[in-house]
C-alpha positions as CSV (number, residue, x, y, z in Angstrom):
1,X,0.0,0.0,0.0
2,X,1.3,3.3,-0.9
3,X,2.2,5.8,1.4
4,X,-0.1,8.6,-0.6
5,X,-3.3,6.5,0.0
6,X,-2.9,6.3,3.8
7,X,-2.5,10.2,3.5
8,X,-5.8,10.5,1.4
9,X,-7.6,7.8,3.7
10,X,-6.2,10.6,6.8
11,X,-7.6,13.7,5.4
12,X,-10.5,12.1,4.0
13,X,-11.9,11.3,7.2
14,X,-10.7,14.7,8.8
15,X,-12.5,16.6,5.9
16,X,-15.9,14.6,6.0
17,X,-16.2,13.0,9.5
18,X,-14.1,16.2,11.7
19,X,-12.5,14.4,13.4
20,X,-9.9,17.4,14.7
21,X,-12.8,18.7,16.2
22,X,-14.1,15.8,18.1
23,X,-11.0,15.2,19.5
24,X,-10.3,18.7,20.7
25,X,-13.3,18.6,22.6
26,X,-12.1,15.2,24.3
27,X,-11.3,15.3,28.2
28,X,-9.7,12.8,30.4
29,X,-9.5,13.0,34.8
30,X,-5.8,13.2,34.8
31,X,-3.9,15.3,37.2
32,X,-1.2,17.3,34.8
33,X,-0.8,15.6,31.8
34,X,2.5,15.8,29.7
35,X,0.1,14.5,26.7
36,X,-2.9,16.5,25.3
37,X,-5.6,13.9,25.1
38,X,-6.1,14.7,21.0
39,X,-2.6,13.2,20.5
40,X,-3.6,9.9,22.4
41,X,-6.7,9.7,20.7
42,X,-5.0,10.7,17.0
43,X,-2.2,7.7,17.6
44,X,-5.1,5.4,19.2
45,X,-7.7,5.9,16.0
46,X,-4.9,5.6,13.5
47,X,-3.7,2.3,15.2
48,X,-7.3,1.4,15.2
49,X,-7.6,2.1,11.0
50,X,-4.2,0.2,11.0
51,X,-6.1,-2.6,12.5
52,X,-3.5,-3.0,15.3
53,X,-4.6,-5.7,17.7
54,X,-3.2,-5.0,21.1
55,X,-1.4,-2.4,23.2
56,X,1.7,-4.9,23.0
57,X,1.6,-3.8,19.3
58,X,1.2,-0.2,19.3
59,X,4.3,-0.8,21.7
60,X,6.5,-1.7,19.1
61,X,5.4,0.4,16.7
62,X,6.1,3.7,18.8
63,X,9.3,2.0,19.3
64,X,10.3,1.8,15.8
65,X,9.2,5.4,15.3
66,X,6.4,4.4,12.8
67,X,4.5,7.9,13.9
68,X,7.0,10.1,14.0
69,X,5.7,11.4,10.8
70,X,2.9,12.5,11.7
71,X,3.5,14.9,14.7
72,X,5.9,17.9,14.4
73,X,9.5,17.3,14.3
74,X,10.5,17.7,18.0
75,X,7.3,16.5,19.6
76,X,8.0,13.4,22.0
77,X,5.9,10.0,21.4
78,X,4.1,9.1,24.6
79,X,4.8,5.7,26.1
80,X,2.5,2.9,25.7
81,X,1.8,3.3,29.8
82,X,0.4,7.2,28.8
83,X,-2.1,5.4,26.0
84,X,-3.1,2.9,29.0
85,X,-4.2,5.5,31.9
86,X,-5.4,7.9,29.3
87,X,-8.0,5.4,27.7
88,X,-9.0,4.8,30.8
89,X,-9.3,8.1,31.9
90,X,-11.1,9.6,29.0
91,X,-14.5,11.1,28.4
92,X,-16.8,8.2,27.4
93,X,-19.7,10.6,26.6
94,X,-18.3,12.1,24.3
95,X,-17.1,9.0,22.6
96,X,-20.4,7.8,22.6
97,X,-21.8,11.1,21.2
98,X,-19.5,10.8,18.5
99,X,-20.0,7.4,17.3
100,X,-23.5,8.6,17.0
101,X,-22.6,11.6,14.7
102,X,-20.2,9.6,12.5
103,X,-22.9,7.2,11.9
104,X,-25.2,9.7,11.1
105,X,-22.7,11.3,8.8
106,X,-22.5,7.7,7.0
107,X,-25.8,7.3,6.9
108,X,-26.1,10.5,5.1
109,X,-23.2,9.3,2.7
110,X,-24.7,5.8,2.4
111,X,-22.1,3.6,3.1
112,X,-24.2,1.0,4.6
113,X,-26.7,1.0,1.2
114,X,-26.2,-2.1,0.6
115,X,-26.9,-3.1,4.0
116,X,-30.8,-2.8,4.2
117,X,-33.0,-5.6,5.4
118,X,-36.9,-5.0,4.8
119,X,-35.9,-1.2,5.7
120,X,-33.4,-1.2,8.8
121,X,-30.1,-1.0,8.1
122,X,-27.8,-3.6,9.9
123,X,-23.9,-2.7,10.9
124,X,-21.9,-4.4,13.2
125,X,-18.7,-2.7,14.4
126,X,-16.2,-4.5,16.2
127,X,-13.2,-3.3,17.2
128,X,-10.0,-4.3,15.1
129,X,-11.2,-7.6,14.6
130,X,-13.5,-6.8,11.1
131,X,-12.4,-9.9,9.1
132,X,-10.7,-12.3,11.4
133,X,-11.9,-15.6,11.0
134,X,-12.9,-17.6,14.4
135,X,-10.6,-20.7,15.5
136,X,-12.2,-24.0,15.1
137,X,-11.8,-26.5,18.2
């Protein structure tokens, strides 16, 4: 895959679903944080697009610098402990108030077209685990 379309997949969903804007608005309860909350959430939503299974992961991907690129030269990568306390820490409302916009916003886009049933639309979301297949006993 070509570094160009991972750029167009970025500001395609900044331009149509806002994201900058949501995650501006994101809070968390910790006391002094070295990390804004927007650049945890930035790293933790492109690791989710990158379908990245586990924090042990994203671990060794910060360590091999894999988004240095996308943050200004001189701005320090959190450690993976940071991504930890600030996911639990965060503002689940607005999450949640989010997930409902974005799915309005496809809705309006129709991405799910083809998933109509006698009128209802069906979509499941689940994490990064979209296509895995289940292991048979």
């Amino acid at each position: 895959m070509r570094s160009s379309y991972f750029e167009k997949m970025i500001h395609y969903i900044n331009n149509v679903y806002h994201v900058d804007n949501v995650f501006n608005d994101l809070t968390d309860t910790r006391v002094y944080p070295k990390y804004k909350t927007k650049q945890i959430a930035t790293i933790l939503l492109i690791g989710f697009l990158l379908r990245i299974e586990s924090f042990n992961d994203l671990k060794f991907m910060l360590g091999k610098k894999r988004f240095s690129k996308l943050f200004p030269k001189g701005t320090d990568i959190p450690k993976i402990d940071t991504f930890r306390d600030t996911s639990k820490a965060m503002c689940v409302k607005i999450l949640q108030l989010t997930q409902s916009c974005f799915i309005k916003t496809m809705r309006r886009n129709k991405v799910f077209d083809n998933g109509i049933i006698a009128g209802l639309m069906v979509c499941a979301i689940d994490g990064t685990r979209l296509f895995r297949k289940q292991a048979q006993i």
